[in-house]
Structures are given as C-alpha cells and as structure tokens.
C-alpha positions as CSV (number, residue, x, y, z in Angstrom):
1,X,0.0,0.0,0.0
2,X,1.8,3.3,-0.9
3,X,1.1,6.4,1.4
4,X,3.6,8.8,-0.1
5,X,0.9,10.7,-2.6
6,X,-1.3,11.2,0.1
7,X,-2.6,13.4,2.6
8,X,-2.0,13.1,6.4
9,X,-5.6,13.0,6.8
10,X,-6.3,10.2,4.2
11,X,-3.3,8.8,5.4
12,X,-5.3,8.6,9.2
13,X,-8.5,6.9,7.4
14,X,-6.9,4.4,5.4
15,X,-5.1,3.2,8.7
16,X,-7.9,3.3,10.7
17,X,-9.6,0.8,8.4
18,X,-6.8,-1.2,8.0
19,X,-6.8,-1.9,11.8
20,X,-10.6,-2.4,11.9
21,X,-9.8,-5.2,8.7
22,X,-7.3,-6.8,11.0
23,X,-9.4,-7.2,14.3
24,X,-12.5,-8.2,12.8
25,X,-10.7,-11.2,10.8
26,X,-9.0,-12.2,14.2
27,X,-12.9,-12.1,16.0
28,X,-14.0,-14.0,13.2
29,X,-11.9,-16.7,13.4
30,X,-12.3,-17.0,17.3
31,X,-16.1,-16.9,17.1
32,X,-15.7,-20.1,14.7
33,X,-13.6,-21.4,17.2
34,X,-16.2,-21.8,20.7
35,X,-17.7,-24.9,20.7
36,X,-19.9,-26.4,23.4
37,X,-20.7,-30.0,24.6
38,X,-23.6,-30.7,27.2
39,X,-24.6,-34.0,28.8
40,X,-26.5,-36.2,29.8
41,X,-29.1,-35.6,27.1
42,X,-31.9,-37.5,28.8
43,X,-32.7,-38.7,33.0
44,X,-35.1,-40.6,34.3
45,X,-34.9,-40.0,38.2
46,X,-37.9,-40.4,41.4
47,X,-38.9,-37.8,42.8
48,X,-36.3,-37.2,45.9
49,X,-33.4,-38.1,44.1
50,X,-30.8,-35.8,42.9
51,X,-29.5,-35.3,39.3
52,X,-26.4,-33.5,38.0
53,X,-26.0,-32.1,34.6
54,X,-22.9,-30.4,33.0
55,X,-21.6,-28.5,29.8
56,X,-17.9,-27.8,28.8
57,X,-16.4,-25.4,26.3
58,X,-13.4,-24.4,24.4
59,X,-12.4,-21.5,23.3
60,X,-9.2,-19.0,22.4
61,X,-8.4,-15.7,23.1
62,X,-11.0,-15.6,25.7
63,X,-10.9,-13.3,28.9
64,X,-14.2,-13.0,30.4
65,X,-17.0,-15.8,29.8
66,X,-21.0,-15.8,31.4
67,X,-22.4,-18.8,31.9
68,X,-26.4,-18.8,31.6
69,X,-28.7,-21.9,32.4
70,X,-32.2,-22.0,30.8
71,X,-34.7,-24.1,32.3
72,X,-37.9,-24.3,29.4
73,X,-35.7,-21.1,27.1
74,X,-36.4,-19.4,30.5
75,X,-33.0,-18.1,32.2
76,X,-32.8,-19.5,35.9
77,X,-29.2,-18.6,36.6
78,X,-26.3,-16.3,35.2
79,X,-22.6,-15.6,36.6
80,X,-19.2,-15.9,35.4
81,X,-17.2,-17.7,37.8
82,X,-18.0,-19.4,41.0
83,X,-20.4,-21.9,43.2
84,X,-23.7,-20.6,43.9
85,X,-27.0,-22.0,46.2
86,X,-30.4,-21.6,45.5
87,X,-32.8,-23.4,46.7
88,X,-32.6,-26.9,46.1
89,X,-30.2,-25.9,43.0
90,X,-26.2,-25.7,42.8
91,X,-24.5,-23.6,40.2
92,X,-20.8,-24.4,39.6
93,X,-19.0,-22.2,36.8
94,X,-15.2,-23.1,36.2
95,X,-12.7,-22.0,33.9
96,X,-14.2,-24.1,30.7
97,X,-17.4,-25.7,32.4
98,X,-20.6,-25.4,34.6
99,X,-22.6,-27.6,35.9
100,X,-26.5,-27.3,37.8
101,X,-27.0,-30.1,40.1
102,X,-30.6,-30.5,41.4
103,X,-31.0,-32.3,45.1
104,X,-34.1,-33.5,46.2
105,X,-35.8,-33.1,43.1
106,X,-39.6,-32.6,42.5
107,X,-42.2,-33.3,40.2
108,X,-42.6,-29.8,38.8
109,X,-38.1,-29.8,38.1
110,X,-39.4,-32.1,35.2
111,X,-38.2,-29.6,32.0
112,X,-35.5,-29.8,29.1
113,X,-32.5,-27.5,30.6
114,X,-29.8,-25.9,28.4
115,X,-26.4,-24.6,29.1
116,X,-25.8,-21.0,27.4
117,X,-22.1,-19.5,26.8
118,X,-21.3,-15.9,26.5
119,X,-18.2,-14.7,25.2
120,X,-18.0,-11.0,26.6
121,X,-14.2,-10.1,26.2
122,X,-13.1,-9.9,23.9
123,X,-15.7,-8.5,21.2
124,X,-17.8,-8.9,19.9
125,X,-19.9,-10.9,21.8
126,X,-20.4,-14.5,20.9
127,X,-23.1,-17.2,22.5
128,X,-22.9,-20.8,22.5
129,X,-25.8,-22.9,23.6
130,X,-26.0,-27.0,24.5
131,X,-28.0,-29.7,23.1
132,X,-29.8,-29.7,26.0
133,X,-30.7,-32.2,29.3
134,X,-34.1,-33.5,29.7
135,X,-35.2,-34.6,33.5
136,X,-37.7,-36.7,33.8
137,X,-39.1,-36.9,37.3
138,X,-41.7,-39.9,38.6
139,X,-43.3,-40.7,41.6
140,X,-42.6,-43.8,42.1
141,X,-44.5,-44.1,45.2
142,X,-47.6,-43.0,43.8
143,X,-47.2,-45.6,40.6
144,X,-46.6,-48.1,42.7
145,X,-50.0,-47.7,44.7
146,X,-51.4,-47.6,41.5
147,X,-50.0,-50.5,40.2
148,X,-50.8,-52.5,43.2
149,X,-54.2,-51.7,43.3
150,X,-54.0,-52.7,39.3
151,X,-52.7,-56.0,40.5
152,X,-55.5,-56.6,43.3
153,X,-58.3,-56.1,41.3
154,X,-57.0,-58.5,38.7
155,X,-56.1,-61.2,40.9
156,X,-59.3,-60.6,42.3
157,X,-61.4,-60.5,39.0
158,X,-61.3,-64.8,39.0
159,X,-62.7,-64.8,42.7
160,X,-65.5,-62.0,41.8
161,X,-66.4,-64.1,39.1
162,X,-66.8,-67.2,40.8
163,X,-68.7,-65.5,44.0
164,X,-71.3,-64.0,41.1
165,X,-71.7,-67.3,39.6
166,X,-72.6,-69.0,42.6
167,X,-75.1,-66.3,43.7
168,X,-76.6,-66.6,40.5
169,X,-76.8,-70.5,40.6
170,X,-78.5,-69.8,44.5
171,X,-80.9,-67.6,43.3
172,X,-81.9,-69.6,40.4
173,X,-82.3,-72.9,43.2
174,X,-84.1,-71.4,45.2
175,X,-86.8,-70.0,42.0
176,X,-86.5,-73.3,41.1
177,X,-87.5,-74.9,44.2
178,X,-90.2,-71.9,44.9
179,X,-92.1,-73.4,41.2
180,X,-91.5,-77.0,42.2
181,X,-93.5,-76.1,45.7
182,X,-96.2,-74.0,44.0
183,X,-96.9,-76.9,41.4
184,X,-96.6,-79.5,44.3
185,X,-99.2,-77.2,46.6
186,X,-101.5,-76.6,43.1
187,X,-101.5,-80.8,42.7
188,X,-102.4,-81.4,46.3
189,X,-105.0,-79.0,46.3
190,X,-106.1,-80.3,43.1
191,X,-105.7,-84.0,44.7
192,X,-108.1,-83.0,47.8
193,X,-110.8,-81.3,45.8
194,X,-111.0,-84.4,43.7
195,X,-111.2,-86.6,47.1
196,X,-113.7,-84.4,48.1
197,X,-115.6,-84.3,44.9
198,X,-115.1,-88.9,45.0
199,X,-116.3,-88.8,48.4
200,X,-119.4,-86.4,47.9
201,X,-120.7,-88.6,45.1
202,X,-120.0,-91.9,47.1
203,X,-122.1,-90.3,49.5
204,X,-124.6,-89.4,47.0
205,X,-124.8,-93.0,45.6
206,X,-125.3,-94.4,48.8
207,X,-128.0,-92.2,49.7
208,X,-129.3,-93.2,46.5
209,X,-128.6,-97.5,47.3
210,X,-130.0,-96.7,51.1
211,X,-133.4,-95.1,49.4
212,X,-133.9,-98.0,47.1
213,X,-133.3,-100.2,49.9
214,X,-135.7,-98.6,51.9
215,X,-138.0,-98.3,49.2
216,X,-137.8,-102.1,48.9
217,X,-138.4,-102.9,52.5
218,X,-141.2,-101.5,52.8
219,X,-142.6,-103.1,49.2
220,X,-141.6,-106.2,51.0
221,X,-143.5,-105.8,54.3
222,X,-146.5,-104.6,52.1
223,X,-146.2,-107.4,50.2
224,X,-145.7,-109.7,52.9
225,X,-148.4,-108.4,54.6
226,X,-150.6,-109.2,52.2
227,X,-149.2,-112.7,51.8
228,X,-149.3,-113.4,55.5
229,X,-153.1,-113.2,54.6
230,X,-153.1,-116.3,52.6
231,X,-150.5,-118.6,54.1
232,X,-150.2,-121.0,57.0
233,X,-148.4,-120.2,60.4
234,X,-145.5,-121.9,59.8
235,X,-144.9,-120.3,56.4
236,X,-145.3,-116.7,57.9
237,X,-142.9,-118.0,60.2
238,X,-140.4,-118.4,57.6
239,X,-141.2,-115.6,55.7
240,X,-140.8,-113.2,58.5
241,X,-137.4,-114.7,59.4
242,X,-136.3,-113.8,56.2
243,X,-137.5,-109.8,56.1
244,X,-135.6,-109.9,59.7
245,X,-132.2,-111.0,57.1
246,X,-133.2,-108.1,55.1
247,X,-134.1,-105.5,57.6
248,X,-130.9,-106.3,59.1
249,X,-128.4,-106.0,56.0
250,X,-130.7,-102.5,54.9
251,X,-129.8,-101.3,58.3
252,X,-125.4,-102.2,57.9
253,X,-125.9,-100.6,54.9
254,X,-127.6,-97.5,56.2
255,X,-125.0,-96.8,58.7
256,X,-122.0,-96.5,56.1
C-alpha cells in the first residue's frame, strides 16, 4: 500500500480501516472457534433423588466468559465464575465448564434445561448454547399404589367371578324350588278337591242304594203283609225270618 501521494488526513483513514480489517478477521476466526458439549441428554430420576448435569467449552483468546442456564428457554441462573446455592439448586462455573445439580428433586423440576455461553471479552460478543438435558421426574410411590391396586383387582377379578356365579346358581335354586313347591301345593289342592268331589258322590250314591233299599223294605213288608193273609203259620214263620235278614243288612248298609 503506498502512502507517499497522500494526505495526512487520508493517510489517518486508510489506517484506521486497515486496523478495523485486521481485528475483525482475528474475532471471526475466534467466534468459529467456541464450541460447546452438554450431557447427559436425557434422565429418568424419582422424585427425591438428585440429578447433576454439565456443559464444557473451548475456546481461544477468551478473557471474560457468562455462563447462563435456561430451564424451558427461560434463564434461571447467570454468573461468570463461582459456586452458587439456590434453593434446592447448585450452580458451579469453572474455567471451561458449569454444571447445575438438582437435590431432592420434584415433580414440577421435570423440563428440558440448556447450558448457554457468553463470550463477553473480547468483542464482539459471541453465545454458545448446549443440546440440552431433559429430567424426567416420577413418583414412584404414587405408581406403585397404582400398580398394586392394578394388580389386586386383577387377581381378584377370577374370585368376583366365581362368588357372582354362585349367587346366581342360588338364586336360580331357590326359584326353582319356589315353582316345584307351588306346582306341588297346586296338585295337592287339586288331589283334595278331587277326594272331596269322590267322596261327595260316594255319599250321594249311597244315599241313592240306602233309598232304594228302603224303598224295597217296605214293598216287601206290604207285600208280605198281604201274603201273611193267605199262608199258613208256619210259612209266615219263615217268611218273617227272612224280612228280619233283610231288615238287618238295609240297616249295615244304612250306617255306612
């Protein structure tokens, strides 16, 4: 570059620029340079436990880094160097790592966290972030209620099903036996009433027989009235022996 032609003022501009040319390709190959490496990308942990998750970088030409740590792209803690407390979180920030560790974890911890870098000094600012860690957090305790009273009721379901089987076998036993009763009681009755009904028309018939008998005596004793008229002692002798045989079996047969 020849300055010789011209002015001390243009002379001022065109180094100016070239020092603004050399800085920015020296930034520009140091922002290509910070890289970033997060991990564990997934846990599964019960509720209680504790779960530790960390991020590392490299970088050159660095002298002031800020670490940020997102919970749900929501920043929950920034600093640049140090260990820090809050709550049931830790915050460690190192030289070329950080790390969040989470004790006595709840269910509502359960998120996708990242791990941010800022490269303050020197400019221009750069910013890394992580893949991200996602926590998982169960309760186990509560599952395991659930599971149990899963398991009860199916090992239960068999002995349910056999106790309403054998109600309904009862209840149809004792229907059952309340019909067999009822038809028993309906053919007695019917049995009695036919007795009754035999007996009534036995009676009848023998009130019938016993009139006709009667009826018959006392033909006979008018008849043998009128033949003791015309026959000899002896003979109405006879004669009245026999009306005694008949008087006799009329009156058997008129107590029955």
């Amino acid at each position: 570059m020849e300055l010789g032609c011209t002015s001390p003022h243009n002379k001022l501009l065109l180094l100016i620029q070239h020092l603004l040319l050399v800085s920015h390709m020296a930034t520009a190959d140091d922002t290509v340079d910070l890289n970033i490496t997060q991990h564990p990308p997934e846990v599964n942990i019960s509720k209680g436990d504790s779960v530790m998750m960390m991020c590392s970088w490299t970088i050159r030409h660095v002298e002031s880094i800020r670490v940020h740590w997102l919970k749900e792209r929501i920043s929950i803690f920034t600093n640049t160097s140090g260990e820090h407390r809050e709550g049931s979180r830790k915050y460690v920030v190192g030289t070329n790592y950080s790390s969040l560790t989470i004790q006595s974890a709840r269910l509502n911890d359960s998120a996708m966290y990242h791990c941010e870098v800022l490269v303050e000094i020197p400019p221009p600012v750069r910013c890394a972030r992580g893949e991200g860690t996602m926590i998982n957090v169960y309760d186990i305790g509560f599952d395991a209620k659930k599971n149990f009273i899963v398991w009860i009721l199916a090992a239960a379901s068999p002995i349910l099903l056999a106790v309403v089987i054998a109600l309904c076998c009862c209840f149809w036993k004792a229907k059952c036996r309340q019909w067999n009763d009822s038809l028993v009681y309906e053919n007695t009755a019917a049995i009695k009433k036919e007795a009754v009904k035999e007996k009534k028309e036995k009676s009848s018939q023998h009130f019938v027989n016993s009139s006709e008998l009667g009826l018959e005596s006392r033909k006979t004793r008018n008849k043998s009235d009128n033949f003791y008229e015309n026959i000899s002692v002896q003979e109405c002798r006879t004669h009245q022996a026999k009306n005694k045989v008949i008087f006799a079996i009329y009156q058997n047969n008129t107590k029955f």
